[in-house]
N, C-alpha and C positions, 0 to 999 in steps of 0.2 A: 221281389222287394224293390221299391223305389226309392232312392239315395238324394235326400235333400242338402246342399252343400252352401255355406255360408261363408266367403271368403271374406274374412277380417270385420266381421260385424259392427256398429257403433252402439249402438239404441238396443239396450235390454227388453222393450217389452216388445219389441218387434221377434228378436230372437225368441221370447216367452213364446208369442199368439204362434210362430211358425212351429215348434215344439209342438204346444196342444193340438195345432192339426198333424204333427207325424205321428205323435202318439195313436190319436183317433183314427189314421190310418194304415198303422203298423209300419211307415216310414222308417227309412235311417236318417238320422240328422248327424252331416257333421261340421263341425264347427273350425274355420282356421283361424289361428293364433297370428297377430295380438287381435285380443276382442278389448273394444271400447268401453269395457263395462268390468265390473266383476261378475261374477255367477255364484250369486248366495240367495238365498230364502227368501231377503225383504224385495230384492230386483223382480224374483219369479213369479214370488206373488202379485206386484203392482202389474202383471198380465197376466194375473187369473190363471197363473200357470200353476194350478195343484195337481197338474198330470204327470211333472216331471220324473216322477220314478216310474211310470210307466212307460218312459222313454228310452230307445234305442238312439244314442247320442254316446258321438265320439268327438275328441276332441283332439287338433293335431297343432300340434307347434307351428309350422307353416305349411307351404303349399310343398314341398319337397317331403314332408316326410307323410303330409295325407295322401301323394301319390304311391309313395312306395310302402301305404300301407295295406295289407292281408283286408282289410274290410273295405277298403275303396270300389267304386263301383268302377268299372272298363273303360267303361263306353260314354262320356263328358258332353250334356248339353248345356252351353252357356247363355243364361238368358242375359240381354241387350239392349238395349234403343238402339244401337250401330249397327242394325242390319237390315234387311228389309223381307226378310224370311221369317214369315209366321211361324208360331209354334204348330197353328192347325194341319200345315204340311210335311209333318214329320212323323214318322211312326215309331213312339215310341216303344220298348224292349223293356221285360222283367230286367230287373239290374242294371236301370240307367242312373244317371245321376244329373241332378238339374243346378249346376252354379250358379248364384245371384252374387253380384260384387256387394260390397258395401253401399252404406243410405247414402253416403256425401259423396262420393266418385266415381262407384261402381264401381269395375275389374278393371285394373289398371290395362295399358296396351299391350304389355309384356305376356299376358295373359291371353288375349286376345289373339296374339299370333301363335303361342304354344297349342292352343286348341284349334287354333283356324278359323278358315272363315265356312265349312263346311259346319261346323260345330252351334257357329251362334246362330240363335232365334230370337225373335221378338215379339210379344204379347199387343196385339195390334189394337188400337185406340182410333176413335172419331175424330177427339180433335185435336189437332195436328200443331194448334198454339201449345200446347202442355209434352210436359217431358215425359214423365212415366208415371206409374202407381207406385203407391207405396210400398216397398219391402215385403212385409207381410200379405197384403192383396195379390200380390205377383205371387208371392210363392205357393199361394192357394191356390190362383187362379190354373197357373201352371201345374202342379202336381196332381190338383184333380183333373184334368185335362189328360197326362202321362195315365194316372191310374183308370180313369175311364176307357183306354185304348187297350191296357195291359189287364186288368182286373183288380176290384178291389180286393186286399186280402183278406182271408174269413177266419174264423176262430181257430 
């Protein structure tokens, strides 16, 4: 299984679009507290999120208690702009887990050191005036990348 990690999300229908793809591929989502949003029905909806009961989504107060929690995945890759290591050189493992920081800041630095610099990767882009993709696009882009090396899961 492949572990989608959301640290302190802003923008509900980002969290919605990343959901409907863990759902679609049998991902874990989890979610660190505080989120910038509530999570109720009319949020999920405004991202075509009518998949959500179909979702494996956990939800942790913060980053201390989603580490020391029974469903956390081991093994922590943290996606970045601050590194210069592609995701394409990594191999990813069943039961990794892929961090995306928030839309406005990303992962704070404290974060950044706690997982290392072995840890972070970077979704590589042309052109080099722009910052990154969007929340959402990353986390697709990256998970089906992880799941294409590991396998998709099947019924």
């Amino acid at each position: 299984m492949l572990h989608v990690v959301l640290f302190q999300p802003e923008i509900p229908q980002n969290t919605g679009n990343i959901g409907r793809m863990c759902a679609l591929t049998r991902s874990r989502l989890h979610l660190i507290h505080p989120l910038g949003y509530v999570i109720n029905d009319r949020n999920l909806r405004r991202a075509g999120m009518d998949y959500w009961k179909s979702l494996d989504v956990h939800e942790h107060a913060d980053w201390k208690a989603f580490r020391a929690s029974a469903v956390a995945p081991k093994r922590l890759w943290l996606l970045t702009t601050k590194t210069k290591r592609s995701f394409w050189d990594v191999a990813f493992a069943d039961g990794d887990g892929l961090v995306f920081g928030n839309e406005s800041s990303g992962a704070p630095a404290w974060l950044h050191e706690e997982l290392g610099e072995d840890a972070r990767v970077t979704i590589p882009h042309a052109n080099s005036a722009l910052r990154s993709l969007n929340l959402s696009t990353a986390a697709g882009v990256a998970a089906y990348e992880a799941l294409r090396q590991i396998g998709m899961p099947t019924e």
